[in-house]
N, C-alpha and C positions, 0 to 999 in steps of 0.2 A: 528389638529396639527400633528396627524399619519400620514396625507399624506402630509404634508408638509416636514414633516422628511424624508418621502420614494423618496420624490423627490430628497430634498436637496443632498441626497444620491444617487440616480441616475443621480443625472447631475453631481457631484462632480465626480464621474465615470468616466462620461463620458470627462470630461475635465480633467481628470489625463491621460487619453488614447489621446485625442490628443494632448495635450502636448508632450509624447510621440513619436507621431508619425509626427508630425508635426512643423516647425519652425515656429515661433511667427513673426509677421506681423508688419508694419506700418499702421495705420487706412491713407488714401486717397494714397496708394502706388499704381501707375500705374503698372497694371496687364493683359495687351492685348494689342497684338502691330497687324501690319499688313504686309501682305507681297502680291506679286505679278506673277500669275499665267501666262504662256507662251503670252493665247489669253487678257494679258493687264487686266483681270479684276481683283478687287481688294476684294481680300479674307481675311476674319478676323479669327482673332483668338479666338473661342470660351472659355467663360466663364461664371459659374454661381455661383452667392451666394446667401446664406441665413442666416435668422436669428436664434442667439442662436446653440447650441450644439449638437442640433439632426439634424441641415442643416448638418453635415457629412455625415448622412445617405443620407438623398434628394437631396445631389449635388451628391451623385452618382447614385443615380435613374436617376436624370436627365442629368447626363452625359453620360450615355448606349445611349443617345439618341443624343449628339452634339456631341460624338466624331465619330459616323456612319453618320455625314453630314444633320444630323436633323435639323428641326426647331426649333427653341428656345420654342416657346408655347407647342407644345407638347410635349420640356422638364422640363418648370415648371408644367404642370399637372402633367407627372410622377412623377417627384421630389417630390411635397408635398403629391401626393398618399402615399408614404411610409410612412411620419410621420401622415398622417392619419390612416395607419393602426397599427402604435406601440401601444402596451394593456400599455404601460410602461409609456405614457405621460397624462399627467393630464388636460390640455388645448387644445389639438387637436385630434379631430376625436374621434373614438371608446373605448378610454379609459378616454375621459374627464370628469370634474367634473359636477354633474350637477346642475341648477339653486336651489332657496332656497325649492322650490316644487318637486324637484325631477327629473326633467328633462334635458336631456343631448340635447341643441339646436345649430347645426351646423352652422357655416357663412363659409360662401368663398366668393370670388370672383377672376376674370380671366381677362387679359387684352392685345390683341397682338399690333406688329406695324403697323399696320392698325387702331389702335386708336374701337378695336370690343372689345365687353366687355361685361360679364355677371359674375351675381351673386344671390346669394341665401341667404336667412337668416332665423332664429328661422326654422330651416330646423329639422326636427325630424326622426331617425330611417335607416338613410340611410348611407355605410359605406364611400362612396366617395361624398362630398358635391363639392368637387372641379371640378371633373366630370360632374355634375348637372350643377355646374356654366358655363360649358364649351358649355352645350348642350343649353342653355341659351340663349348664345352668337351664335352659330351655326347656329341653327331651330329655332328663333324668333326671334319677331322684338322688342323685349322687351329688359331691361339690368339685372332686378331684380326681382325673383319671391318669394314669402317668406310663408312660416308658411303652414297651411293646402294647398295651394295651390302649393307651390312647392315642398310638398311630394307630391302631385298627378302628378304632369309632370313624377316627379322620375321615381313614381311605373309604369305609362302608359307606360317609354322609359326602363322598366326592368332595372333599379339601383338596384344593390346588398344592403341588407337590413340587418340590424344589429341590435341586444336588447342592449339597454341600460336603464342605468349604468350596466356597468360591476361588480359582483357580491360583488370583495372589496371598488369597488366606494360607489356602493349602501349602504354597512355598513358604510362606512367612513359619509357618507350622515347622516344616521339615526342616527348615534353617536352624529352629529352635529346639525342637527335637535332639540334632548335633549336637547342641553346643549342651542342652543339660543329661540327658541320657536320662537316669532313672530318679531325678533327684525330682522333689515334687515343690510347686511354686509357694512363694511365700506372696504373702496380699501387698501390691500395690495400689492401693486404692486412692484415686483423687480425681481431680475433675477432667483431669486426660484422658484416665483411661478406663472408667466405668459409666457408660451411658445410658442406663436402665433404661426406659422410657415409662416413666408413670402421670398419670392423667384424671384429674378431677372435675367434673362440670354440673353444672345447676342450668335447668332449662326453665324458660319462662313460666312454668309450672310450680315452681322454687322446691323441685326434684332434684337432689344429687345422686351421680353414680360415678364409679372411678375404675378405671383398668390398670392395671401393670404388664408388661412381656418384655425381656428381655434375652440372651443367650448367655447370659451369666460370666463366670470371671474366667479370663481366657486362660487357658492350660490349666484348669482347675484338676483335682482327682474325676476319672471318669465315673457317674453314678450323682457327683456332688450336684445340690438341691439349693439354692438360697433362699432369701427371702420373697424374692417378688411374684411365685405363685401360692404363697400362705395366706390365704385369710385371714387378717389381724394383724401380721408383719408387712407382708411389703403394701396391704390396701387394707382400708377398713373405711365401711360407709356407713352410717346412723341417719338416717333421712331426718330423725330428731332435731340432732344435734348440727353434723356438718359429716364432713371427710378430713382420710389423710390417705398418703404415700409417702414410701421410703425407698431410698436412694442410696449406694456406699456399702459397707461391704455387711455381708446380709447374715453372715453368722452372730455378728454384737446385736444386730436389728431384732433376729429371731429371740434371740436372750432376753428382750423385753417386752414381745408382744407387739413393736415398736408403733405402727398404724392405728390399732386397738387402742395403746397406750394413750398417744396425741386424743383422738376421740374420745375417753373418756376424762382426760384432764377438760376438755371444752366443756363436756355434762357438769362437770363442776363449777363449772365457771370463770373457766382461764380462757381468755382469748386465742385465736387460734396461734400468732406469735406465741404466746406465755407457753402455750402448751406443748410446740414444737420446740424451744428451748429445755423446759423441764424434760421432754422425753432426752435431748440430749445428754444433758445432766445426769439421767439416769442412765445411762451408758457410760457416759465417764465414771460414774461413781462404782461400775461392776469391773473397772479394768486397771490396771498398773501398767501394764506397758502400751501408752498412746501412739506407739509407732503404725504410721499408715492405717490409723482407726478411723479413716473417714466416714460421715456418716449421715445423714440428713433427709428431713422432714418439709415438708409443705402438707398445707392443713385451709381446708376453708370453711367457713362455720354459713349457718344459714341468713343470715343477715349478709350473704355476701363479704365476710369478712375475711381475709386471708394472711396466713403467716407463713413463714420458712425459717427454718436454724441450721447450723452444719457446723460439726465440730470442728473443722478448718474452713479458711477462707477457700473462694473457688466455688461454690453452689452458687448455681442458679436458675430461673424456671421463667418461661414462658407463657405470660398470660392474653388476654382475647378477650375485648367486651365490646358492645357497640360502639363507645367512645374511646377506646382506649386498644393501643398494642405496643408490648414493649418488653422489655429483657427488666430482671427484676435480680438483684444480687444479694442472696441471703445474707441475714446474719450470720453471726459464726463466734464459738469462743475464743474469748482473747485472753485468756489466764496465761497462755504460754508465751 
Protein backbone atom coordinates (compact mmCIF):
# COMPACT_ATOMS: atom_id res chain seq x y z
CA UNK A 1 0.00 0.00 0.00
CA UNK A 2 3.25 2.36 0.79
CA UNK A 3 4.11 2.26 -2.61
CA UNK A 4 1.07 2.58 -4.10
CA UNK A 5 0.72 5.86 -2.06
CA UNK A 6 4.26 7.00 -3.04
CA UNK A 7 3.30 6.58 -6.43
CA UNK A 8 -0.16 7.87 -6.41
CA UNK A 9 1.80 10.87 -5.18
CA UNK A 10 4.34 10.98 -7.61
CA UNK A 11 2.24 10.89 -10.57
CA UNK A 12 -0.30 13.32 -8.88
CA UNK A 13 3.02 15.51 -9.10
CA UNK A 14 3.55 14.98 -12.00
CA UNK A 15 0.22 15.86 -13.71
CA UNK A 16 -0.24 19.14 -11.39
CA UNK A 17 3.18 20.14 -13.40
CA UNK A 18 1.92 19.49 -16.67
CA UNK A 19 -1.12 20.80 -16.33
CA UNK A 20 0.72 23.72 -15.51
CA UNK A 21 2.78 23.91 -18.23
CA UNK A 22 0.79 22.47 -20.81
CA UNK A 23 -2.68 22.96 -22.57
CA UNK A 24 -5.26 20.16 -22.39
CA UNK A 25 -5.75 18.36 -25.64
CA UNK A 26 -8.55 16.75 -27.74
CA UNK A 27 -7.93 12.72 -27.75
CA UNK A 28 -7.71 11.92 -32.00
CA UNK A 29 -6.75 15.97 -32.70
CA UNK A 30 -4.67 16.13 -35.81
CA UNK A 31 -1.14 16.97 -34.76
CA UNK A 32 1.44 16.94 -37.87
CA UNK A 33 0.93 18.39 -40.97
CA UNK A 34 3.35 18.55 -44.09
CA UNK A 35 5.08 20.89 -46.07
CA UNK A 36 7.29 21.08 -49.02
CA UNK A 37 10.92 21.47 -49.58
CA UNK A 38 12.64 23.58 -52.87
CA UNK A 39 13.90 19.91 -54.55
CA UNK A 40 9.79 18.80 -54.49
CA UNK A 41 10.35 16.36 -51.73
CA UNK A 42 7.93 15.96 -49.05
CA UNK A 43 9.07 16.52 -45.57
CA UNK A 44 6.91 15.85 -42.37
CA UNK A 45 6.58 17.15 -39.49
CA UNK A 46 8.04 15.21 -36.73
CA UNK A 47 6.13 14.00 -33.76
CA UNK A 48 6.18 11.76 -30.79
CA UNK A 49 3.89 10.30 -28.00
CA UNK A 50 3.67 8.27 -25.27
CA UNK A 51 2.04 6.85 -22.68
CA UNK A 52 0.94 8.09 -19.25
CA UNK A 53 2.79 10.97 -17.29
CA UNK A 54 6.44 10.16 -17.38
CA UNK A 55 6.08 10.19 -21.56
CA UNK A 56 7.03 14.05 -20.62
CA UNK A 57 10.25 13.07 -19.65
CA UNK A 58 10.77 10.52 -22.89
CA UNK A 59 9.21 12.69 -25.54
CA UNK A 60 11.89 14.85 -24.79
CA UNK A 61 14.75 12.24 -24.79
CA UNK A 62 13.41 11.49 -27.90
CA UNK A 63 12.96 14.68 -29.20
CA UNK A 64 16.97 15.64 -28.88
CA UNK A 65 16.81 13.30 -31.56
CA UNK A 66 13.88 14.35 -34.24
CA UNK A 67 14.34 17.81 -33.97
CA UNK A 68 18.26 17.33 -35.17
CA UNK A 69 16.75 15.45 -38.44
CA UNK A 70 16.84 12.01 -36.73
CA UNK A 71 15.21 8.87 -37.27
CA UNK A 72 12.25 8.09 -35.55
CA UNK A 73 13.65 4.55 -33.97
CA UNK A 74 16.52 5.93 -32.60
CA UNK A 75 14.13 8.40 -30.89
CA UNK A 76 11.89 5.94 -29.32
CA UNK A 77 15.03 3.90 -27.88
CA UNK A 78 16.28 7.17 -26.45
CA UNK A 79 12.91 8.32 -25.31
CA UNK A 80 11.92 5.23 -23.23
CA UNK A 81 15.85 4.85 -22.01
CA UNK A 82 14.91 7.81 -19.71
CA UNK A 83 11.95 6.32 -18.03
CA UNK A 84 14.06 3.24 -17.82
CA UNK A 85 16.27 4.96 -15.87
CA UNK A 86 13.79 6.86 -13.24
CA UNK A 87 14.54 5.23 -9.56
CA UNK A 88 11.02 7.05 -9.08
CA UNK A 89 8.79 4.69 -11.29
CA UNK A 90 7.40 1.54 -9.99
CA UNK A 91 6.76 -0.40 -13.42
CA UNK A 92 9.50 0.40 -15.62
CA UNK A 93 13.03 -0.33 -15.64
CA UNK A 94 15.46 0.06 -12.50
CA UNK A 95 13.09 1.00 -10.10
CA UNK A 96 10.28 -1.55 -10.69
CA UNK A 97 8.35 -3.67 -8.57
CA UNK A 98 9.50 -7.02 -8.43
CA UNK A 99 7.61 -10.46 -9.05
CA UNK A 100 5.97 -12.22 -5.95
CA UNK A 101 9.70 -14.05 -5.39
CA UNK A 102 11.50 -11.08 -5.62
CA UNK A 103 12.60 -10.49 -8.83
CA UNK A 104 12.65 -7.28 -10.86
CA UNK A 105 12.18 -9.07 -14.77
CA UNK A 106 12.35 -6.69 -17.67
CA UNK A 107 10.14 -6.76 -21.16
CA UNK A 108 10.66 -4.39 -24.13
CA UNK A 109 10.35 -4.70 -27.38
CA UNK A 110 11.22 -2.34 -30.53
CA UNK A 111 9.70 -2.05 -33.87
CA UNK A 112 10.87 0.36 -37.19
CA UNK A 113 9.20 1.14 -40.60
CA UNK A 114 10.76 -1.54 -42.17
CA UNK A 115 8.35 -3.85 -40.26
CA UNK A 116 12.42 -5.05 -38.11
CA UNK A 117 11.66 -5.95 -34.80
CA UNK A 118 13.04 -7.19 -31.64
CA UNK A 119 12.42 -7.94 -28.23
CA UNK A 120 13.35 -9.39 -24.82
CA UNK A 121 11.49 -10.64 -21.93
CA UNK A 122 11.85 -12.04 -18.00
CA UNK A 123 15.14 -10.09 -18.86
CA UNK A 124 17.03 -9.78 -15.47
CA UNK A 125 19.64 -7.26 -14.16
CA UNK A 126 20.25 -5.12 -16.96
CA UNK A 127 19.58 -1.17 -16.80
CA UNK A 128 18.41 -0.74 -20.68
CA UNK A 129 16.24 -3.81 -21.73
CA UNK A 130 15.01 -1.62 -24.63
CA UNK A 131 18.59 -1.38 -25.87
CA UNK A 132 18.90 -5.18 -25.69
CA UNK A 133 15.62 -5.24 -27.61
CA UNK A 134 17.31 -3.03 -30.26
CA UNK A 135 20.43 -5.22 -30.62
CA UNK A 136 17.99 -8.03 -31.09
CA UNK A 137 16.59 -6.59 -33.94
CA UNK A 138 20.00 -5.32 -35.45
CA UNK A 139 22.53 -8.55 -35.04
CA UNK A 140 20.08 -11.46 -35.37
CA UNK A 141 17.90 -13.05 -37.23
CA UNK A 142 15.83 -13.65 -34.27
CA UNK A 143 12.71 -11.11 -32.86
CA UNK A 144 12.66 -12.41 -29.17
CA UNK A 145 15.27 -13.57 -26.75
CA UNK A 146 14.11 -14.12 -23.13
CA UNK A 147 15.16 -15.09 -19.50
CA UNK A 148 18.84 -16.59 -18.89
CA UNK A 149 19.48 -16.33 -22.41
CA UNK A 150 18.89 -12.85 -23.15
CA UNK A 151 20.86 -11.74 -20.22
CA UNK A 152 23.77 -13.52 -21.90
CA UNK A 153 23.46 -11.79 -25.37
CA UNK A 154 23.39 -8.44 -22.87
CA UNK A 155 26.49 -9.31 -20.80
CA UNK A 156 28.49 -10.67 -24.25
CA UNK A 157 27.46 -7.05 -26.18
CA UNK A 158 28.52 -5.15 -22.60
CA UNK A 159 24.95 -3.91 -21.52
CA UNK A 160 25.10 -1.71 -18.49
CA UNK A 161 24.01 -3.93 -15.53
CA UNK A 162 22.04 -2.77 -12.58
CA UNK A 163 21.06 -4.58 -8.84
CA UNK A 164 17.69 -4.95 -8.35
CA UNK A 165 15.16 -4.14 -6.42
CA UNK A 166 16.26 -1.15 -5.45
CA UNK A 167 16.74 -0.94 -1.76
CA UNK A 168 13.00 0.80 -0.84
CA UNK A 169 11.60 -1.62 -3.53
CA UNK A 170 13.11 -4.60 -1.91
CA UNK A 171 11.42 -3.41 1.65
CA UNK A 172 8.30 -2.58 0.14
CA UNK A 173 8.67 -6.27 -1.30
CA UNK A 174 9.36 -8.01 2.06
CA UNK A 175 6.60 -5.91 3.85
CA UNK A 176 4.35 -7.62 1.22
CA UNK A 177 5.78 -10.70 1.25
CA UNK A 178 4.46 -10.92 5.23
CA UNK A 179 1.41 -9.91 4.89
CA UNK A 180 0.36 -12.26 1.73
CA UNK A 181 2.58 -15.51 2.27
CA UNK A 182 1.74 -17.85 -0.54
CA UNK A 183 -1.44 -16.37 -1.85
CA UNK A 184 -0.81 -14.99 -5.51
CA UNK A 185 -2.02 -11.33 -6.53
CA UNK A 186 -5.06 -10.57 -8.06
CA UNK A 187 -4.91 -7.36 -11.06
CA UNK A 188 -5.11 -3.96 -9.97
CA UNK A 189 -4.78 -2.29 -12.76
CA UNK A 190 -5.41 1.52 -13.36
CA UNK A 191 -3.69 4.67 -13.79
CA UNK A 192 -1.82 4.40 -10.45
CA UNK A 193 -0.37 1.64 -10.51
CA UNK A 194 0.78 0.36 -14.07
CA UNK A 195 3.06 2.66 -15.90
CA UNK A 196 4.19 0.82 -18.93
CA UNK A 197 6.15 3.12 -20.82
CA UNK A 198 5.04 2.77 -24.63
CA UNK A 199 6.21 5.10 -27.47
CA UNK A 200 5.26 6.03 -30.95
CA UNK A 201 7.19 8.56 -33.40
CA UNK A 202 7.17 9.79 -37.17
CA UNK A 203 10.40 11.56 -37.98
CA UNK A 204 10.52 14.21 -40.75
CA UNK A 205 10.93 11.27 -43.09
CA UNK A 206 7.07 10.47 -42.20
CA UNK A 207 8.76 7.08 -40.86
CA UNK A 208 7.12 5.47 -37.84
CA UNK A 209 8.63 3.40 -35.27
CA UNK A 210 7.48 2.46 -31.70
CA UNK A 211 9.02 0.94 -28.37
CA UNK A 212 7.55 -0.60 -25.30
CA UNK A 213 9.57 -1.70 -21.76
CA UNK A 214 8.36 -2.06 -18.87
CA UNK A 215 8.89 -4.29 -15.50
CA UNK A 216 5.44 -5.50 -15.58
CA UNK A 217 2.83 -6.10 -12.79
CA UNK A 218 4.31 -6.00 -9.51
CA UNK A 219 4.14 -9.34 -7.54
CA UNK A 220 3.00 -10.98 -10.58
CA UNK A 221 3.76 -15.09 -10.67
CA UNK A 222 7.55 -15.46 -11.07
CA UNK A 223 8.11 -16.51 -15.00
CA UNK A 224 4.70 -14.16 -16.03
CA UNK A 225 5.21 -12.42 -19.53
CA UNK A 226 2.62 -9.61 -20.56
CA UNK A 227 2.00 -7.73 -23.21
CA UNK A 228 4.54 -5.16 -23.80
CA UNK A 229 7.32 -7.45 -25.33
CA UNK A 230 4.81 -9.13 -28.10
CA UNK A 231 4.86 -7.93 -31.25
CA UNK A 232 1.31 -7.08 -32.23
CA UNK A 233 0.07 -6.85 -28.39
CA UNK A 234 1.82 -4.47 -26.63
CA UNK A 235 3.49 -2.39 -30.19
CA UNK A 236 2.64 -3.02 -33.74
CA UNK A 237 4.10 -0.72 -36.57
CA UNK A 238 2.81 -0.65 -40.37
CA UNK A 239 4.94 2.20 -41.81
CA UNK A 240 1.84 1.83 -44.37
CA UNK A 241 -0.57 2.63 -42.39
CA UNK A 242 0.51 4.27 -38.86
CA UNK A 243 1.21 2.73 -35.27
CA UNK A 244 -0.14 1.54 -31.95
CA UNK A 245 0.71 0.76 -28.25
CA UNK A 246 -0.90 -0.87 -25.40
CA UNK A 247 -1.06 -0.02 -21.84
CA UNK A 248 -3.27 -1.84 -18.73
CA UNK A 249 -3.19 -5.24 -18.00
CA UNK A 250 -1.76 -7.27 -20.77
CA UNK A 251 -3.29 -10.67 -20.44
CA UNK A 252 -7.07 -9.10 -22.00
CA UNK A 253 -4.48 -7.02 -24.55
CA UNK A 254 -2.62 -10.28 -25.64
CA UNK A 255 -6.33 -12.02 -26.16
CA UNK A 256 -6.68 -9.67 -29.07
CA UNK A 257 -3.59 -9.06 -30.71
CA UNK A 258 -4.59 -5.67 -29.13
CA UNK A 259 -1.54 -3.20 -31.21
CA UNK A 260 -1.89 -5.46 -34.43
CA UNK A 261 -5.66 -5.06 -33.93
CA UNK A 262 -5.79 -0.96 -33.71
CA UNK A 263 -3.44 -1.03 -36.88
CA UNK A 264 -5.27 -3.02 -38.94
CA UNK A 265 -8.74 -1.43 -38.12
CA UNK A 266 -6.65 2.04 -39.49
CA UNK A 267 -5.86 -0.20 -42.94
CA UNK A 268 -9.49 -0.10 -43.05
CA UNK A 269 -10.25 2.77 -42.65
CA UNK A 270 -11.05 3.87 -39.18
CA UNK A 271 -9.25 6.75 -37.78
CA UNK A 272 -6.78 6.17 -35.47
CA UNK A 273 -9.56 7.20 -32.44
CA UNK A 274 -12.20 4.86 -34.18
CA UNK A 275 -9.75 2.19 -34.13
CA UNK A 276 -8.52 2.40 -30.55
CA UNK A 277 -12.01 2.52 -29.27
CA UNK A 278 -13.29 -0.59 -31.45
CA UNK A 279 -10.04 -2.39 -30.15
CA UNK A 280 -11.47 -1.66 -26.71
CA UNK A 281 -14.90 -2.82 -27.53
CA UNK A 282 -13.26 -5.86 -28.51
CA UNK A 283 -12.09 -6.47 -25.11
CA UNK A 284 -15.04 -5.78 -23.51
CA UNK A 285 -17.07 -7.89 -25.63
CA UNK A 286 -14.53 -11.16 -24.73
CA UNK A 287 -15.02 -10.57 -20.68
CA UNK A 288 -18.07 -10.61 -18.07
CA UNK A 289 -16.26 -9.65 -15.27
CA UNK A 290 -15.06 -5.75 -15.99
CA UNK A 291 -13.35 -5.64 -12.54
CA UNK A 292 -10.09 -3.80 -12.76
CA UNK A 293 -9.93 -4.64 -16.77
CA UNK A 294 -8.12 -1.53 -17.45
CA UNK A 295 -6.93 -1.34 -20.51
CA UNK A 296 -5.85 1.23 -23.31
CA UNK A 297 -4.55 2.09 -26.75
CA UNK A 298 -2.99 5.20 -28.45
CA UNK A 299 -2.51 4.86 -32.19
CA UNK A 300 -1.13 7.44 -34.68
CA UNK A 301 -1.93 7.04 -38.48
CA UNK A 302 0.31 8.63 -41.11
CA UNK A 303 -1.15 11.78 -41.76
CA UNK A 304 -0.11 12.51 -38.42
CA UNK A 305 -3.30 11.73 -36.85
CA UNK A 306 -3.72 10.46 -33.48
CA UNK A 307 -6.19 8.58 -31.14
CA UNK A 308 -6.28 7.07 -27.52
CA UNK A 309 -9.33 5.04 -25.78
CA UNK A 310 -9.23 3.12 -22.34
CA UNK A 311 -11.89 1.30 -20.82
CA UNK A 312 -11.86 3.47 -17.57
CA UNK A 313 -11.29 6.97 -17.07
CA UNK A 314 -7.50 7.81 -16.04
CA UNK A 315 -5.43 7.29 -19.37
CA UNK A 316 -3.33 9.49 -20.58
CA UNK A 317 -0.21 10.10 -22.91
CA UNK A 318 2.15 12.58 -23.60
CA UNK A 319 2.70 14.09 -26.90
CA UNK A 320 5.73 16.51 -28.65
CA UNK A 321 5.58 18.46 -31.77
CA UNK A 322 7.42 21.54 -32.73
CA UNK A 323 4.30 23.61 -31.96
CA UNK A 324 2.83 21.89 -29.42
CA UNK A 325 3.46 19.98 -25.83
CA UNK A 326 0.96 18.91 -23.47
CA UNK A 327 -0.92 16.05 -21.41
CA UNK A 328 -3.72 14.57 -23.57
CA UNK A 329 -6.71 12.59 -21.49
CA UNK A 330 -8.03 9.70 -23.29
CA UNK A 331 -11.23 8.80 -24.01
CA UNK A 332 -12.68 6.03 -22.20
CA UNK A 333 -16.12 3.99 -21.85
CA UNK A 334 -18.83 5.37 -20.36
CA UNK A 335 -21.54 2.56 -20.39
CA UNK A 336 -20.91 2.07 -16.77
Amino acid sequence: MAALQRRTFFKLGLAGAALSLFRPAKAGEILSDYSSVETGETVFSPIVISTWNHGIAANAGAWEVLQNGGKSIDAVEKGVMVTESDLTNRSVGIGGMPDRDGHVTLDACIMDEKSRCGSVAFLEGIAHPISVARAVMDTTLHVMIVGAGAKKFALDRGFETIKTPIPEVKAEWKKWRKEHKDEYTKPEINHENHDTIGMLAMDKFGNISGACTTSGWAYKMHGRVGDSPIIGAGLFVDNEIGGAVATGLGEAIIRIAGSHTVVELMRQGFTPQEACKMAVDRILSKHTDLTNLQCCFLAIDKKGNVGSYSVYNGFNYALKTAKAEKMVDAEFNRSW
